[in-house]
NUNU-572622 format. One record per atom (N, C-alpha, C): x, y, z; residue number from 1; atom name. Coordinates in Angstrom, 2 decimals. Layout:
N
X_Y_Z_NUM_CA
...
This chain:
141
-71.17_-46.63_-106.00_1_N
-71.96_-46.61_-104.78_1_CA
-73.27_-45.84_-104.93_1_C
-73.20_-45.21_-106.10_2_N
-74.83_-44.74_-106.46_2_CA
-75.88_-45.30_-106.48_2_C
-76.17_-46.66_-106.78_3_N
-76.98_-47.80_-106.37_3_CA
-76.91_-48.37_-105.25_3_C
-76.09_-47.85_-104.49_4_N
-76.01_-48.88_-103.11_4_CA
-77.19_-48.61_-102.50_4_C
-78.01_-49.44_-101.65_5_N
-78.80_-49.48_-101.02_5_CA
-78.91_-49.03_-99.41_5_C
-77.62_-48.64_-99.05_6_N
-77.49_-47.80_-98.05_6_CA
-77.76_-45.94_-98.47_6_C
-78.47_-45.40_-97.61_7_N
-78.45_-44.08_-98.26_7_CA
-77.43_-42.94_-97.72_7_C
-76.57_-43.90_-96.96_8_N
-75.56_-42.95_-96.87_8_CA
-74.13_-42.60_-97.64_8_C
-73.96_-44.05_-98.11_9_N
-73.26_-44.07_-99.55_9_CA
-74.04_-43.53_-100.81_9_C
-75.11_-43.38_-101.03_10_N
-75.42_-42.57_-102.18_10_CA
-75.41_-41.27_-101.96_10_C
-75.98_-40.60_-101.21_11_N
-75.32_-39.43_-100.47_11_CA
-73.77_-39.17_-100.89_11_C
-72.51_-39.46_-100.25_12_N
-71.27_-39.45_-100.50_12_CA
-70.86_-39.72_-101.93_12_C
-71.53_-40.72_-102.62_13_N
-71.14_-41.13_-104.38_13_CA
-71.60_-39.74_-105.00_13_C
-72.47_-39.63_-104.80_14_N
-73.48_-38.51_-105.58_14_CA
-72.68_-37.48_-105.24_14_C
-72.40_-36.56_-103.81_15_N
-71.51_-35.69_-103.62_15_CA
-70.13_-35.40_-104.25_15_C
-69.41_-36.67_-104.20_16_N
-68.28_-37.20_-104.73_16_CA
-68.42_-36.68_-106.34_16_C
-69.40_-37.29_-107.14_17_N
-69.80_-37.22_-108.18_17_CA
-69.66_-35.69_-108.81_17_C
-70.70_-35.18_-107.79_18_N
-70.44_-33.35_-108.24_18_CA
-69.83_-32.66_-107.84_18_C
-68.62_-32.92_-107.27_19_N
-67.31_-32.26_-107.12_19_CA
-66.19_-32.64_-107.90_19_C
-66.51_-33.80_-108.33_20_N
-65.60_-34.30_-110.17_20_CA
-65.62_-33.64_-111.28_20_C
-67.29_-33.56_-111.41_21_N
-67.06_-33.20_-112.24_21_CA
-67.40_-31.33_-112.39_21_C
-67.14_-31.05_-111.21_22_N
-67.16_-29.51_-111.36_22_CA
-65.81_-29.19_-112.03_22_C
-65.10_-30.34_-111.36_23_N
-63.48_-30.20_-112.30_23_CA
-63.40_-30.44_-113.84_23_C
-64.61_-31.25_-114.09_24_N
-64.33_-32.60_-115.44_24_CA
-65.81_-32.38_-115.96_24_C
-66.08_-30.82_-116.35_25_N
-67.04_-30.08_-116.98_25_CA
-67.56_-30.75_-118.19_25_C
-66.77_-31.42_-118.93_26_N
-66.46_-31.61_-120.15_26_CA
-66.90_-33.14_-120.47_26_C
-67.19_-33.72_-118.64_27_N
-67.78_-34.90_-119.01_27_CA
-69.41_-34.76_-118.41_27_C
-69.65_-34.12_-118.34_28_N
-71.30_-33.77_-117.40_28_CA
-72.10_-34.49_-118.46_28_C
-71.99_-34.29_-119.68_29_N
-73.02_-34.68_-120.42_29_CA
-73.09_-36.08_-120.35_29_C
-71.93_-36.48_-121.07_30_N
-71.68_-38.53_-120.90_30_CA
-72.14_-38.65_-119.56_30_C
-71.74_-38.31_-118.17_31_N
-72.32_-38.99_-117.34_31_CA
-73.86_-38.84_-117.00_31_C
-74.58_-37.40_-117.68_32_N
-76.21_-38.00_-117.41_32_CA
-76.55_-38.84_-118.36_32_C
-75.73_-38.89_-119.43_33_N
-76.71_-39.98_-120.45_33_CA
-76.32_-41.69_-119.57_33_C
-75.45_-41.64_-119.17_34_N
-75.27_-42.89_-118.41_34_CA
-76.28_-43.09_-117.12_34_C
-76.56_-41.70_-115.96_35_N
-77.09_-41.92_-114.84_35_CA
-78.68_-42.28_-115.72_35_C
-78.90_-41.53_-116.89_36_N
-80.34_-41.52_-117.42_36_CA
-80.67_-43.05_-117.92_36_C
-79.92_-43.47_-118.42_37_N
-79.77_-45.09_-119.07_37_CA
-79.79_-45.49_-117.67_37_C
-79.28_-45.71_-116.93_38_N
-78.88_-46.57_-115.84_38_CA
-80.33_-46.55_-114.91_38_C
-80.52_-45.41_-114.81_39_N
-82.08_-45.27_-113.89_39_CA
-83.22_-46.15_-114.91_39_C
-83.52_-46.07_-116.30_40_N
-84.45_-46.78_-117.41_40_CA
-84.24_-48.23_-117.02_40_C
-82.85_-48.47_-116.94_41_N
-82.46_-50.09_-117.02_41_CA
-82.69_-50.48_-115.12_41_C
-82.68_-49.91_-114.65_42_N
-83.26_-50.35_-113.26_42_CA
-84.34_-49.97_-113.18_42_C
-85.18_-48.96_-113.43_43_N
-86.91_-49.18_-113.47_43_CA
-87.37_-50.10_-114.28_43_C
-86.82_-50.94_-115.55_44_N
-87.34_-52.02_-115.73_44_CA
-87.47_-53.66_-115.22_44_C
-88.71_-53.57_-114.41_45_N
-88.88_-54.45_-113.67_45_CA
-89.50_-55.59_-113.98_45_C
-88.73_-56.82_-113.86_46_N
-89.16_-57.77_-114.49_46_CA
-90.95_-58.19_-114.10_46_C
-91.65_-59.00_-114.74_47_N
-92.85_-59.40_-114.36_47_CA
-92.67_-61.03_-114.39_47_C
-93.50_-61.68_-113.39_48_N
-93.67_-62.79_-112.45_48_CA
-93.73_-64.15_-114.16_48_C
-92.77_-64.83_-114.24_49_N
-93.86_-66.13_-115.32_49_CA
-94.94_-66.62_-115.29_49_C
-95.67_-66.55_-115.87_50_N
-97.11_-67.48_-115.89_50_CA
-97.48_-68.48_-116.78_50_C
-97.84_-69.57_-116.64_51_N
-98.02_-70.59_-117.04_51_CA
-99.33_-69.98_-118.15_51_C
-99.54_-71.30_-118.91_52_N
-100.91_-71.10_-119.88_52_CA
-101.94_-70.69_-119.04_52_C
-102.28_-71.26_-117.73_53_N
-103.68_-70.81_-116.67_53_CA
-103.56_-69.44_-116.47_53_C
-102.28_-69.12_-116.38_54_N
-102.32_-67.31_-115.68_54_CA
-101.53_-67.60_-114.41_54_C
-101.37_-68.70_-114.03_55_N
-100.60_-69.07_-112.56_55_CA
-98.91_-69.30_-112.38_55_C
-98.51_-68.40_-111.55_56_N
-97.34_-68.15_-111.19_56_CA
-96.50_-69.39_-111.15_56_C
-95.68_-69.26_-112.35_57_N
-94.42_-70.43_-112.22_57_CA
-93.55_-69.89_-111.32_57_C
-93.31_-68.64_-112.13_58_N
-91.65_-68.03_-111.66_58_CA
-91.93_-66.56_-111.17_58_C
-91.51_-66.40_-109.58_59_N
-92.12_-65.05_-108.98_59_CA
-91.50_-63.69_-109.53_59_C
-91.77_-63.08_-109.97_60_N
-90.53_-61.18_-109.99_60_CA
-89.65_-61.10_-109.10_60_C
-88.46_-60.83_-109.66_61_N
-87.44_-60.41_-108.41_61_CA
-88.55_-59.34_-107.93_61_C
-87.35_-58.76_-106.85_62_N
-87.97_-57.69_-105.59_62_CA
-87.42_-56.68_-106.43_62_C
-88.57_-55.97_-106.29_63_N
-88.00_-54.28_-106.88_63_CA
-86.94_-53.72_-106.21_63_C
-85.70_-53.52_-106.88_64_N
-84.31_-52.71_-106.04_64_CA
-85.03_-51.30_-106.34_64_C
-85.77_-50.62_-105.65_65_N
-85.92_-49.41_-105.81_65_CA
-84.96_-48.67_-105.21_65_C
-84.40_-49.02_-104.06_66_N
-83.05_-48.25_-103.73_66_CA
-82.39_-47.60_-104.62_66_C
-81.94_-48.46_-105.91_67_N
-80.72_-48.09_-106.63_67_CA
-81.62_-46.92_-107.26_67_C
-82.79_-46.83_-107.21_68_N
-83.28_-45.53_-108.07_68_CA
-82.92_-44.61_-107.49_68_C
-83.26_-44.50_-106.33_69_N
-83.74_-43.45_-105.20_69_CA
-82.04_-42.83_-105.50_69_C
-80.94_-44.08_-105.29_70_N
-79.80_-43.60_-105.67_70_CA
-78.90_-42.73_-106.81_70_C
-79.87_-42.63_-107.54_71_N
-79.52_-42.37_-109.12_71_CA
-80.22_-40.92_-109.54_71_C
-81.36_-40.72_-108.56_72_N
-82.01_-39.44_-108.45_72_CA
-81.24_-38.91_-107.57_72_C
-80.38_-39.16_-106.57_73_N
-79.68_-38.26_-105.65_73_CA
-78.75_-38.02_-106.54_73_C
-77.94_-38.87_-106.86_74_N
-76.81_-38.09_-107.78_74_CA
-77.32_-37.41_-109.20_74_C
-78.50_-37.32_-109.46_75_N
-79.27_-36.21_-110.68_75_CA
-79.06_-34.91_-109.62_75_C
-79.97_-35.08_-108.57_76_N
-79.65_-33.97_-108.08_76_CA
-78.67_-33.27_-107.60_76_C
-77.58_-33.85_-107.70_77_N
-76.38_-33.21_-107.33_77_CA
-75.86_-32.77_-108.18_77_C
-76.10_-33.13_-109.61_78_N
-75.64_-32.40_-110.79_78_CA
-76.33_-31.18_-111.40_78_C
-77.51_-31.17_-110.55_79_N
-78.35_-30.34_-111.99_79_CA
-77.67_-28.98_-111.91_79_C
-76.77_-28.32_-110.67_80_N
-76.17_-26.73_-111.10_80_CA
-75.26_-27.07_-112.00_80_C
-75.20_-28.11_-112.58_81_N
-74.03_-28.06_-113.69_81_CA
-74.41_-28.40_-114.93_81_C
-75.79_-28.50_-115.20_82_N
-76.46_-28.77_-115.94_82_CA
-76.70_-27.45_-117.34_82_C
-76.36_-27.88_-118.43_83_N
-77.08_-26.75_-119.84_83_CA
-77.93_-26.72_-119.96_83_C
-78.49_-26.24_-120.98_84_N
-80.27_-26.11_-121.30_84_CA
-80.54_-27.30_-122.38_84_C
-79.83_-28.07_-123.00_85_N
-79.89_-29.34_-123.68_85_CA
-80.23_-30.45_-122.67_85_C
-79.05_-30.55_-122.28_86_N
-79.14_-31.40_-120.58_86_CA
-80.23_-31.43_-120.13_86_C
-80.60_-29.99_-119.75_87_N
-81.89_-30.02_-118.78_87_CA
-83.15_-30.56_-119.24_87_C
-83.34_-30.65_-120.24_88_N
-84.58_-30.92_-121.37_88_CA
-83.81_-32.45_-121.34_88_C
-83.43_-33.36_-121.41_89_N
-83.24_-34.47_-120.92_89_CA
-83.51_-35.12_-120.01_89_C
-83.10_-34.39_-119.04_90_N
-83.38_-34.76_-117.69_90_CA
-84.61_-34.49_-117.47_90_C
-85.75_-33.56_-118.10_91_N
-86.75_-33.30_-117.59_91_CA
-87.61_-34.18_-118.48_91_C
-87.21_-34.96_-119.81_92_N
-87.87_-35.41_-120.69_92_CA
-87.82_-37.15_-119.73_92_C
-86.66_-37.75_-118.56_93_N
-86.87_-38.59_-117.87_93_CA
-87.31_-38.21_-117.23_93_C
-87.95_-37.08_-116.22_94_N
-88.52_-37.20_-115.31_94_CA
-89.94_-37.24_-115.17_94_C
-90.46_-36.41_-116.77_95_N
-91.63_-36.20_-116.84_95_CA
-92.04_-37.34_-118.14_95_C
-92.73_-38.55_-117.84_96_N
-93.38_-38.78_-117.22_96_CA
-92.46_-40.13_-116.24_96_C
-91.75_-40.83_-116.64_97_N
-90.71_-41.65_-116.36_97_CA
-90.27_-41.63_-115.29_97_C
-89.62_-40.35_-114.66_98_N
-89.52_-40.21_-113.31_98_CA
-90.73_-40.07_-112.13_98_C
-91.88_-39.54_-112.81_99_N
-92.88_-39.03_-111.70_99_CA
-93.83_-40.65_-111.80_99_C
-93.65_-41.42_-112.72_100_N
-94.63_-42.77_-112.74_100_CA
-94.35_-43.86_-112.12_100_C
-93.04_-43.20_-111.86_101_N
-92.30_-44.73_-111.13_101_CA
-92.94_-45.66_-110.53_101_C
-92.63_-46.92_-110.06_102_N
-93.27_-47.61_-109.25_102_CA
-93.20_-47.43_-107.95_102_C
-92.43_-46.93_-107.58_103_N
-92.36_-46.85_-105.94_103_CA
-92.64_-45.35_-105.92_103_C
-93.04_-44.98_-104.50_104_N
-93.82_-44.45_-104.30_104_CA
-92.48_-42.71_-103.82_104_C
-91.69_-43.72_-103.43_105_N
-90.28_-42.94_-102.36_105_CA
-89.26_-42.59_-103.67_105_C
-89.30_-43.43_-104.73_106_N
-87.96_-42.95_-106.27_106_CA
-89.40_-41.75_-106.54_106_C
-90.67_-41.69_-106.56_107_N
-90.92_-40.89_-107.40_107_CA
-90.98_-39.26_-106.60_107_C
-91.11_-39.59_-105.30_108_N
-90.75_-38.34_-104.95_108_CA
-89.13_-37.54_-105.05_108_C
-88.22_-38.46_-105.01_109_N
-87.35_-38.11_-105.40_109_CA
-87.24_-37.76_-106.72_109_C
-87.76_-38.29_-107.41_110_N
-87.64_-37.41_-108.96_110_CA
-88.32_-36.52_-108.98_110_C
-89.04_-35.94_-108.36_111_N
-89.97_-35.00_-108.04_111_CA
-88.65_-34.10_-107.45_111_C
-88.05_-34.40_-106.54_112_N
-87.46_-33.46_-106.22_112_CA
-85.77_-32.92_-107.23_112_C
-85.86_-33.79_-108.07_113_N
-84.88_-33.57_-109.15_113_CA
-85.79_-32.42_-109.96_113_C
-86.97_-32.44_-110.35_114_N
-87.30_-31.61_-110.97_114_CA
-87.61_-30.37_-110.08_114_C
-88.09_-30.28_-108.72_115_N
-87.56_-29.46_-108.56_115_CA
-86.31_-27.90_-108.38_115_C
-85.42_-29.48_-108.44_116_N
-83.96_-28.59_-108.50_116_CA
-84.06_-27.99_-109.57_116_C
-84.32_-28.72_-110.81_117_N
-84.02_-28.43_-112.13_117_CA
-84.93_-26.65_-112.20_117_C
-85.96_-26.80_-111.88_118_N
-86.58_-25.24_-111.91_118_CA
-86.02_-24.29_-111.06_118_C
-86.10_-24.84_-109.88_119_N
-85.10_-23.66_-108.50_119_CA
-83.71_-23.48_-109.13_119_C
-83.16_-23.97_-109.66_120_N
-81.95_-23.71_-110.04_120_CA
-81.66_-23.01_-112.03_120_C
-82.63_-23.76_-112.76_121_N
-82.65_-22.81_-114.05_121_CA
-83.81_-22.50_-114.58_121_C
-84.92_-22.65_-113.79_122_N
-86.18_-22.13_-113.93_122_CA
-86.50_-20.80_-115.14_122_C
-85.73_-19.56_-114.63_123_N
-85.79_-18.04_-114.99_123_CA
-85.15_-18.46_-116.64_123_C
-84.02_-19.52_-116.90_124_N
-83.30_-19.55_-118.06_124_CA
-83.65_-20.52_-118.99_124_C
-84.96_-21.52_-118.32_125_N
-85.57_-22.35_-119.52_125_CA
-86.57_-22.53_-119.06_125_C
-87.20_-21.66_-119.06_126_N
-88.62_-21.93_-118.55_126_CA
-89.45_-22.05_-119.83_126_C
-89.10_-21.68_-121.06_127_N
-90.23_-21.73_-122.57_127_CA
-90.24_-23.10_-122.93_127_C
-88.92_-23.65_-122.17_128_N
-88.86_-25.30_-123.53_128_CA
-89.10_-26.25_-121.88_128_C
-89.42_-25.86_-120.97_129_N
-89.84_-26.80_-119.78_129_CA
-91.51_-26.75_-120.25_129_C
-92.29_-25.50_-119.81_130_N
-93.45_-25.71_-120.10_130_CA
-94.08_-26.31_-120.96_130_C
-93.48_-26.39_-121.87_131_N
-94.59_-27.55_-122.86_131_CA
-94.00_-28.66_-122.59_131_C
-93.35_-28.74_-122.06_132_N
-93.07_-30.30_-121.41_132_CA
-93.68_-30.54_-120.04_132_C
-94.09_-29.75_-119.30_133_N
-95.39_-29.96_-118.16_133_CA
-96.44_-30.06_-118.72_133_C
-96.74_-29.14_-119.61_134_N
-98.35_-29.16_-119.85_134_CA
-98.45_-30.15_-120.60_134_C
-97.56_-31.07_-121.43_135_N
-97.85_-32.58_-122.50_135_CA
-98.37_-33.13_-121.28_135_C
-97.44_-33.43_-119.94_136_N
-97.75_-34.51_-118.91_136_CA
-98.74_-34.09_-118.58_136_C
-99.66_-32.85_-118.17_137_N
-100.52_-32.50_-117.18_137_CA
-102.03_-33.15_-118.61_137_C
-101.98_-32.51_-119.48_138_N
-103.23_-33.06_-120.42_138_CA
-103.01_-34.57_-121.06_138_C
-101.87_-35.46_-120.84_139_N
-102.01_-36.48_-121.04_139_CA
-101.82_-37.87_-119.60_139_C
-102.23_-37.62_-119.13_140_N
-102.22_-37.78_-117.38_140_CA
-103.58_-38.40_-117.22_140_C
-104.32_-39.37_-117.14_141_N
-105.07_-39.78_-116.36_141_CA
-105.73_-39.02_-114.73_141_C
């Protein structure tokens, strides 16, 4: 229900989620490499067919941005359970991957995953975050 497009089931999945595995410590890691895969494979959004002219055969599906928005709530529900390996993962999708998104509403939410990620281990990895802001901030348009 982490992709569901209702946001009140991602809410509850995501909750659900980090009360599992506060029990099931031992799987935190496998499941961000899955939520991290899973968010990549739904931000890739198909593009429209075009004929030899440049003219639309076949239209793009509709962006499910929902299921993102869904997949950043349950990031954020994990990150107090998060290591300092982990976290440099999660921050290596968010920056630039999470903050470029296409929609406008997943990228504030990844915005607010990285928030957590500092409000919550800021003081304990703050040497190997910063050069991972400042790559994005001087290679940034």
């Amino acid at each position: 229900h982490i992709t569901s497009p209702q946001t009140h089931l991602q809410m509850a999945a995501s909750k659900a989620l980090s009360t599992i595995l506060e029990e099931m410590d031992e799987q935190i890691g496998d499941v961000l490499v899955k939520l991290v895969d899973l968010y990549v494979k739904k931000a890739d959004v198909p593009k429209p067919v075009l004929d030899e002219m440049g003219r639309v055969i076949l239209e793009a599906p509709a962006d499910k941005w929902e299921e993102r928005v869904g997949i950043a709530e349950a990031l954020v529900s994990i990150v107090p359970l998060l290591v300092n390996e982990q976290l440099l993962d999660l921050i290596n999708l968010i920056v630039p991957t999470g903050l470029s998104d296409n929609s406008p509403i997943v990228q504030a939410k990844m915005r607010d995953v990285g928030i957590a990620v500092i409000n919550t281990h800021g003081k304990l990895v703050i040497d190997v975050l910063l050069p991972v802001f400042e790559n994005y901030l001087d290679t940034t348009p």
